[in-house]
C-alpha positions as CSV (number, residue, x, y, z in Angstrom):
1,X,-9.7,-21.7,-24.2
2,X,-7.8,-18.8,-25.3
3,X,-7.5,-15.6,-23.6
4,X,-7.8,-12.2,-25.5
5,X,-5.2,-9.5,-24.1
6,X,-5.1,-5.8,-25.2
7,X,-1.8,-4.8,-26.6
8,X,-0.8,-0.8,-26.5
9,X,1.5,0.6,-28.2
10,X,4.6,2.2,-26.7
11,X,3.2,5.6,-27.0
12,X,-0.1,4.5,-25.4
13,X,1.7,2.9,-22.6
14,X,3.4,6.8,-22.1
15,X,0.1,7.9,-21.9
16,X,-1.4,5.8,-20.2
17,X,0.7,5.5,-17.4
18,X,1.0,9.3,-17.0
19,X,-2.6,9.4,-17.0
20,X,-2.8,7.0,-14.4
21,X,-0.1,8.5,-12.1
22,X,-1.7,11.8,-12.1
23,X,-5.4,10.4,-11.9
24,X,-3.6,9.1,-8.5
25,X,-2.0,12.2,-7.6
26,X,-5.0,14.2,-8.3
27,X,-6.9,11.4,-6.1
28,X,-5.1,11.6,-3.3
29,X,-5.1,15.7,-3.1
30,X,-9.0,15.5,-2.6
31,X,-9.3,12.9,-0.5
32,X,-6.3,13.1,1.4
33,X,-8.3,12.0,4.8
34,X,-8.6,9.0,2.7
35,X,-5.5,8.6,1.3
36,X,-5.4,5.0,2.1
37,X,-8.5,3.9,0.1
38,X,-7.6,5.9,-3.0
39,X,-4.0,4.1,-3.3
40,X,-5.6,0.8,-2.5
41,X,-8.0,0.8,-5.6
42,X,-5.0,2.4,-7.6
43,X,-2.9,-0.9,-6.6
44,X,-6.1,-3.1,-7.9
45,X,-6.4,-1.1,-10.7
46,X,-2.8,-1.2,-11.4
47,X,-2.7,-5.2,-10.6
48,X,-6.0,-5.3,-13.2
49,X,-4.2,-2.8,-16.4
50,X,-0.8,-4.8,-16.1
51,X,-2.7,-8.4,-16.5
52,X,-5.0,-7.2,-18.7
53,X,-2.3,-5.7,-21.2
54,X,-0.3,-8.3,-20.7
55,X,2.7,-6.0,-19.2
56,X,4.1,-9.4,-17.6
57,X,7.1,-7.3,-17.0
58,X,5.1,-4.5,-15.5
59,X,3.3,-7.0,-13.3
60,X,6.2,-8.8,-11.8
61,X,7.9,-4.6,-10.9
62,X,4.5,-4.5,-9.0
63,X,4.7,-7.5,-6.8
64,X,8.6,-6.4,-6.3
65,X,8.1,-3.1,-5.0
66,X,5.1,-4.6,-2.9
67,X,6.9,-6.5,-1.2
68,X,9.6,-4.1,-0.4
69,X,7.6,-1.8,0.6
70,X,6.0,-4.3,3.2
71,X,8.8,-5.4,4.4
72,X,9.9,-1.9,5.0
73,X,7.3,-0.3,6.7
74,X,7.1,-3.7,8.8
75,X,10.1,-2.9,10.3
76,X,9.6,0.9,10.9
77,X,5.8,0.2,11.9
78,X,6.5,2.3,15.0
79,X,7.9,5.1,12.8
80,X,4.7,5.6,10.6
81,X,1.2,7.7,12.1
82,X,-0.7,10.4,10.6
83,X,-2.7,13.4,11.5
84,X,-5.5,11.4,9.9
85,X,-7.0,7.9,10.6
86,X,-5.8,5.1,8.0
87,X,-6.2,1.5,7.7
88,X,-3.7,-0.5,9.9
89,X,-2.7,-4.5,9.4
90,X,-1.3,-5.9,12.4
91,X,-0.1,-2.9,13.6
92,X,1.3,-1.7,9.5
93,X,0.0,1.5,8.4
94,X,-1.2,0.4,4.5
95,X,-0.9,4.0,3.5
96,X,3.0,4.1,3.1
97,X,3.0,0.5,2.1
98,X,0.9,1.4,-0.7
99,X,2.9,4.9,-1.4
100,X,5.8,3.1,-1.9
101,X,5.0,0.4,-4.0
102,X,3.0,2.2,-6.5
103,X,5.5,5.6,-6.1
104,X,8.3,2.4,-7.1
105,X,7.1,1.1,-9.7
106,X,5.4,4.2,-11.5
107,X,8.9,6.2,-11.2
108,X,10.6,2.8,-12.5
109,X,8.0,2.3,-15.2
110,X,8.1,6.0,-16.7
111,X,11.9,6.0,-16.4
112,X,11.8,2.5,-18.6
113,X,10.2,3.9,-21.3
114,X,13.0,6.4,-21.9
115,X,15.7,4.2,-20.9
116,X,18.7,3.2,-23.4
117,X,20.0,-0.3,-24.1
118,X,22.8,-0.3,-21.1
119,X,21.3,-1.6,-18.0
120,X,24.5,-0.1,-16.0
121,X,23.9,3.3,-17.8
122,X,20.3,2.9,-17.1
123,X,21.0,2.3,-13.5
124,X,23.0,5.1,-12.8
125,X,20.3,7.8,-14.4
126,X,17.7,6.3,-12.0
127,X,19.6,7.2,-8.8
128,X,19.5,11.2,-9.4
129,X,15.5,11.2,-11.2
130,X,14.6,8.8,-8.1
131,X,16.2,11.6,-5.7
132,X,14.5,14.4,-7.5
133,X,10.9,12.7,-7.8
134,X,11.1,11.2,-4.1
135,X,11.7,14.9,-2.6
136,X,9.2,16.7,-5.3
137,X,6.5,14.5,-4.0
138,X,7.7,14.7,-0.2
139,X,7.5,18.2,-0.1
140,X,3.9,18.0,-2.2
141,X,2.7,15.5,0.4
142,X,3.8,17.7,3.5
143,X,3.1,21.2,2.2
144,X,0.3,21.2,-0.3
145,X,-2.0,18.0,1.0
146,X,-0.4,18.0,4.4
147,X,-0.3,14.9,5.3
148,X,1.9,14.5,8.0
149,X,3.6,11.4,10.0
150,X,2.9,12.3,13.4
151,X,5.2,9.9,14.9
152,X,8.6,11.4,13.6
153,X,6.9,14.9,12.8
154,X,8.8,16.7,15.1
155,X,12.1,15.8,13.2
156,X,13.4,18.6,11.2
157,X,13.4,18.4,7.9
158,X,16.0,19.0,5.3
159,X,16.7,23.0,5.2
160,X,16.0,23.0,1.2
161,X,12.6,21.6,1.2
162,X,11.5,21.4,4.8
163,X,10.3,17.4,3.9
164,X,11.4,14.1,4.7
165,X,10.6,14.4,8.7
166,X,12.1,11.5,9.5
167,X,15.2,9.7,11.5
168,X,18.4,10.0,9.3
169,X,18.4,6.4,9.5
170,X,14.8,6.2,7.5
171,X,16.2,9.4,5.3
172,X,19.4,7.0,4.6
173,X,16.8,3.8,3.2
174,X,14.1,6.5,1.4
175,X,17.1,6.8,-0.4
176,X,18.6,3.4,-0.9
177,X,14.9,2.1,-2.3
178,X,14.6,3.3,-5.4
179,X,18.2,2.2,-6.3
180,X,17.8,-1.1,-4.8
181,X,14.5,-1.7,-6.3
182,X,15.3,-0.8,-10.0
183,X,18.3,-2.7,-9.6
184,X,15.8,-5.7,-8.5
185,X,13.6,-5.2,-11.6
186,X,16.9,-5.7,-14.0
187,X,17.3,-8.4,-12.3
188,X,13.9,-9.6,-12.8
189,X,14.0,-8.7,-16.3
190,X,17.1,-10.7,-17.3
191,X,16.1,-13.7,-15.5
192,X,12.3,-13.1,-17.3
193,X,13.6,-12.8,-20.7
194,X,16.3,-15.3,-20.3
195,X,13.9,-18.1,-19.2
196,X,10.5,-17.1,-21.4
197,X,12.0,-15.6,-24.8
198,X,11.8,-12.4,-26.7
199,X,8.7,-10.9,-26.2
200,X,6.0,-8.9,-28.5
201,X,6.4,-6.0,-28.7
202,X,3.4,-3.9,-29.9
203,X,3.9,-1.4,-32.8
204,X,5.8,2.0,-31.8
């Protein structure tokens, strides 16, 4: 039986997916002692808008950066505590498992919709907007919700911003992640195009 899908157009998917990130920002300012909860029914809802607008693409960027960001935070578990009380999985905080994967993709997805035809060109813009967004919403996180990692708290931050409170060698991969991640999703994107076709676009 066929399965109806709701196409948006490109300027709809702008909107859209600004809405969205600052319904999640807006989310997490009020409820940051539940921080956790709000970013895990913004990853359903996420998983749910992809499918349901058939944003294959879109879809396969979230499962990417999800499993990054697991894999990450797996390995600096010990790193990763806050002043409040969030949901833990085998000893994983979920709350920066879920900040990274949706703070991945959406940076990734809004940057795509401006992007230009070269994938190497493309590449290297991401780095420096990555850099900028990923210290804008550090210092947000720290200074106007205050949520703070109580485990490397009593690092110093960086002098300009007084954020990232963290070992240089977790500053060093904060950094490496976006880039390593958007180079995945090109990757993901040629092979998905390459073995599935052209697909529809919706009108502009």
């Amino acid at each position: 039986m066929a399965t109806s899908v709701l196409l948006l157009s490109r300027s709809n998917q702008i909107k859209t997916d600004l809405f969205i990130l600052a319904a999640i920002l807006v989310s997490i300012s009020i409820f940051a002692g539940h921080a956790d909860i709000v970013l895990l029914l913004s990853w359903l809802l996420v998983a749910l808008y992809t499918s349901f607008t058939h944003r294959n693409i879109s879809f396969i960027h979230l499962i990417l950066s999800t499993i990054i960001a697991i894999c990450w935070v797996y390995i600096a578990r010990e790193n990763y505590g806050y002043n409040h009380k969030y949901i833990t999985v085998s000893d994983v905080n979920i709350l920066p498992v879920l900040a990274w994967s949706l703070g991945l993709l959406g940076v990734s997805e809004i940057f795509n919709h401006f992007r230009s035809k070269s994938r190497v060109l493309n590449f290297i813009l991401f780095i420096p907007v990555f850099w900028f967004l990923l210290l804008l919403i550090e210092t947000y996180a720290f200074h106007v919700i205050e949520i703070r990692d109580t485990m490397s708290g009593n690092t110093i931050g960086l002098p300009f911003c007084n954020c990232l409170h963290a070992p240089w060698w977790m500053r060093i991969v904060y950094f490496s992640l976006g880039p390593a991640y958007y180079a995945l999703t090109l990757l993901a994107d040629f092979l998905f195009l390459r073995y599935t076709g052209p697909i529809h676009k919706p009108d502009q």
